[in-house]
ROBAGU-974836 format. One line per field, with one value per atom (N, C-alpha, C, CB): residue number from 1; residue in three letters; x negated, z negated, y negated. Coordinates in Angstrom, 3 decimals. Atoms other than C-alpha are relative to their C-alpha. Glycine has a CB too. Layout:
<pts>
pos <- (NUM, ...) .
code <- (ALA, ...) .
X <- (X, ...) .
Z <- (Z, ...) .
Y <- (Y, ...) .
</pts>
This chain:
<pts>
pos <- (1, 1, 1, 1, 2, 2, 2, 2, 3, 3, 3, 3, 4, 4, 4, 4, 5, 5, 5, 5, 6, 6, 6, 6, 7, 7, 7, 7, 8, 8, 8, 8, 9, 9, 9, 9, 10, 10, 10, 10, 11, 11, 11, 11, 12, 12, 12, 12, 13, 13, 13, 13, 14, 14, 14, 14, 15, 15, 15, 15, 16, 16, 16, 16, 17, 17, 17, 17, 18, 18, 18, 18, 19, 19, 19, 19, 20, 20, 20, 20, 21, 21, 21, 21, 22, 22, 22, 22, 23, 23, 23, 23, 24, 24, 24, 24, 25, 25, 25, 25, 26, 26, 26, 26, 27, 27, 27, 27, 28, 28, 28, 28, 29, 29, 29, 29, 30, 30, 30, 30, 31, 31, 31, 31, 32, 32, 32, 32, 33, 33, 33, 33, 34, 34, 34, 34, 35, 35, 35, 35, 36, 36, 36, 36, 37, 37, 37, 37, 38, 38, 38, 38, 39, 39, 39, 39, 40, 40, 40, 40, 41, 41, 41, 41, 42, 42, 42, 42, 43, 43, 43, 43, 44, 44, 44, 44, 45, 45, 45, 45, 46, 46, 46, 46, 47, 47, 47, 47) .
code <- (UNK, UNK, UNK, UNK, UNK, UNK, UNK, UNK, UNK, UNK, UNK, UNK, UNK, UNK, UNK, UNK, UNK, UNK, UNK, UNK, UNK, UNK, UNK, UNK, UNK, UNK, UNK, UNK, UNK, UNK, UNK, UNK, UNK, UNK, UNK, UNK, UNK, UNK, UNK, UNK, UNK, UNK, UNK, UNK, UNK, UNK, UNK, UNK, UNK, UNK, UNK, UNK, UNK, UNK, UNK, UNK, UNK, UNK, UNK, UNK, UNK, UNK, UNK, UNK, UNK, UNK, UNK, UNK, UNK, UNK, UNK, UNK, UNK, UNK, UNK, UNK, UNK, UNK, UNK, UNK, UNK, UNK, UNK, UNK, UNK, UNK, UNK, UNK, UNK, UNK, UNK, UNK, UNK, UNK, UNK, UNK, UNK, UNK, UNK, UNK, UNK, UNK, UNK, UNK, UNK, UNK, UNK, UNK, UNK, UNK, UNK, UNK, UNK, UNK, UNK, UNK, UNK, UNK, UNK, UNK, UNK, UNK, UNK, UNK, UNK, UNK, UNK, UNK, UNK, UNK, UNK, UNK, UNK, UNK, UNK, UNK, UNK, UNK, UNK, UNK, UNK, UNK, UNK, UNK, UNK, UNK, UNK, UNK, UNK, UNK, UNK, UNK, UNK, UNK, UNK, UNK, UNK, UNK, UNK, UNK, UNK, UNK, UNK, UNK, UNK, UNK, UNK, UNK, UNK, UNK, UNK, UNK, UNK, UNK, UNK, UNK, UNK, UNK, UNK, UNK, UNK, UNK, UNK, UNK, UNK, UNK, UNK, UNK) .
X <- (-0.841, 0.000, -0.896, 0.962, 0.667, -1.448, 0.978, -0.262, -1.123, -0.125, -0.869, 0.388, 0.491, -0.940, 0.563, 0.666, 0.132, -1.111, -0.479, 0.032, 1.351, -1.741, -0.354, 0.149, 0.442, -2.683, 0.829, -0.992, -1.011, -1.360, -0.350, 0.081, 0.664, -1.563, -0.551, 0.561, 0.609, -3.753, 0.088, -1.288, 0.061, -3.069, 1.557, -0.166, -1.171, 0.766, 0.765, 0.608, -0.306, 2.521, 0.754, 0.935, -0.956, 4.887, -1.105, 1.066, 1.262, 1.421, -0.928, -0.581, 1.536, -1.089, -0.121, -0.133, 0.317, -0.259, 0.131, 0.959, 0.237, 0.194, -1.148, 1.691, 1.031, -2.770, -1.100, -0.492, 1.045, -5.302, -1.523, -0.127, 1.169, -8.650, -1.258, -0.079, 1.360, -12.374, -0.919, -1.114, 0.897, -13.642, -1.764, 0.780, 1.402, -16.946, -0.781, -0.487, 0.636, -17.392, 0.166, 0.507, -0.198, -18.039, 0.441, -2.329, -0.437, -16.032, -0.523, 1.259, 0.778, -18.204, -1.319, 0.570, 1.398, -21.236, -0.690, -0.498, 0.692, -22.197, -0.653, -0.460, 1.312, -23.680, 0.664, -1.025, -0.617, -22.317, -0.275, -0.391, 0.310, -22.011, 0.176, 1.266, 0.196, -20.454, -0.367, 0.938, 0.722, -22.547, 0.624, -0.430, -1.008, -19.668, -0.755, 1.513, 0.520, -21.197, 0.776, -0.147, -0.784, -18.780, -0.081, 0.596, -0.021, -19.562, 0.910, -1.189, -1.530, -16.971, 1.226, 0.158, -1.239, -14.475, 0.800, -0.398, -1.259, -12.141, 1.437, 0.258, -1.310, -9.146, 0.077, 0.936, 0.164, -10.320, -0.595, 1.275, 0.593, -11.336, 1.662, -1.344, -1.271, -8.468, -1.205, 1.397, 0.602, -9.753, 0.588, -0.554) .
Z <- (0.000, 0.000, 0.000, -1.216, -0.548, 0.752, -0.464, 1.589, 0.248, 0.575, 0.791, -1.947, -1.046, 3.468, -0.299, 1.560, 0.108, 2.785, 0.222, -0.248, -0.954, 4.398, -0.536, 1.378, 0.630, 1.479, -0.235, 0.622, 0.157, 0.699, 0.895, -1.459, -0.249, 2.163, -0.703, 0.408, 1.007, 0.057, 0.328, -0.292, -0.724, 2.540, -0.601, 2.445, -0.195, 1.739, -0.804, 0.346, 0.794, 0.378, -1.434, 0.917, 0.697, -1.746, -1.408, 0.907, 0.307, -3.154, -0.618, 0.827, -0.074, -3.225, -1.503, 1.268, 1.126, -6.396, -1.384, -0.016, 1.154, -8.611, 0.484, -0.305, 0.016, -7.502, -0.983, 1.076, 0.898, -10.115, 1.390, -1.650, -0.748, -8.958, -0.869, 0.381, 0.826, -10.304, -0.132, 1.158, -0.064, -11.577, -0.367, -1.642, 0.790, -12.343, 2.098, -1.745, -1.873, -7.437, 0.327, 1.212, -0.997, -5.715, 1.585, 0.275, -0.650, -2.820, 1.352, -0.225, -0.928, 0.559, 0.584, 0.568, 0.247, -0.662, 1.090, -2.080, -0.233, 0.194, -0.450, 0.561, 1.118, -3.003, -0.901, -0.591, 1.198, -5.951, -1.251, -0.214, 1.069, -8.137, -1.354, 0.071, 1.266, -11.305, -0.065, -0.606, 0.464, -10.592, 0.076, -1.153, -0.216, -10.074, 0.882, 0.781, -0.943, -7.128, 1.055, -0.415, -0.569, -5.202, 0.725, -0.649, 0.338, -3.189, 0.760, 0.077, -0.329, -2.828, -0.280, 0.764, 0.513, -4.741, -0.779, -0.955, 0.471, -5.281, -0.441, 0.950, 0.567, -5.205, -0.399, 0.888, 0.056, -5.936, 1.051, -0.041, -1.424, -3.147, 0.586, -1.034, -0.359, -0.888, 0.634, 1.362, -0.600, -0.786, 0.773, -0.810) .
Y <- (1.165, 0.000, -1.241, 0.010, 1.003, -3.683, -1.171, 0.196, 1.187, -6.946, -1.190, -0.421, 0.889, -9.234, -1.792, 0.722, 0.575, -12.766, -1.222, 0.381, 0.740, -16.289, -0.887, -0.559, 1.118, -18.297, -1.216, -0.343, 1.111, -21.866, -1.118, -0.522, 1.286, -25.153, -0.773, -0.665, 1.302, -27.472, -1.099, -0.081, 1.877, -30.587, -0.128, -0.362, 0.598, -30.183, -0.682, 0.665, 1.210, -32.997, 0.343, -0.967, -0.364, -30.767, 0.551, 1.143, -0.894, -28.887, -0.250, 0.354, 0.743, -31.261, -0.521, -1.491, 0.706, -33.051, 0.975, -1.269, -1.185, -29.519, 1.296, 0.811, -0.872, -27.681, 0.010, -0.092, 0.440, -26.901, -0.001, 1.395, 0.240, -28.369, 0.496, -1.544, -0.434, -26.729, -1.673, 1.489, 1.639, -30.118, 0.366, -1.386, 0.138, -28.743, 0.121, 1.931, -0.006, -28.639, -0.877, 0.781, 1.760, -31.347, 0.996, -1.466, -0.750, -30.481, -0.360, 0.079, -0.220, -29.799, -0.415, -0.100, 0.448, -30.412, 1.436, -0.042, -1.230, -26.535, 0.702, 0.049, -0.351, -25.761, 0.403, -1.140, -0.463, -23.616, -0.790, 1.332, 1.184, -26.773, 0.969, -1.550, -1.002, -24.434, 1.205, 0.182, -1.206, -21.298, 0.973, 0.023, -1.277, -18.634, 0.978, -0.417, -0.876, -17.610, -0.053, 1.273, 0.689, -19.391, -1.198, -0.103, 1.301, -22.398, -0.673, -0.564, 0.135, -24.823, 0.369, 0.210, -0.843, -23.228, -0.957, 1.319, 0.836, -26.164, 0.382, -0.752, -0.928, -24.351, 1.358, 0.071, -1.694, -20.659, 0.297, 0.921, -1.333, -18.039, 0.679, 1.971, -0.787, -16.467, 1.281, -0.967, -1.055, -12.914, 1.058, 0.503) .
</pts>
């Protein structure tokens, strides 16, 4: 079993202002600002 998925919009107007944000990334720098092992991970990872 699976579960196929196409993520969210982060531009959308309805969205934008309740998304949690990772304040510890500067966002498209290209550099794992908080170290996760992640870089760029403003809104999470869609895996």
């Amino acid at each position: 079993m699976g579960v196929v998925d196409s993520g969210i919009d982060t531009t959308h107007e309805d969205l934008k202002p309740v998304l949690w944000i990772n304040p510890k990334e500067i966002p498209g720098n290209g550099i794992d600002d908080d170290k996760n092992g992640y870089i760029d991970d403003i809104y999470g990872w869609n895996f």
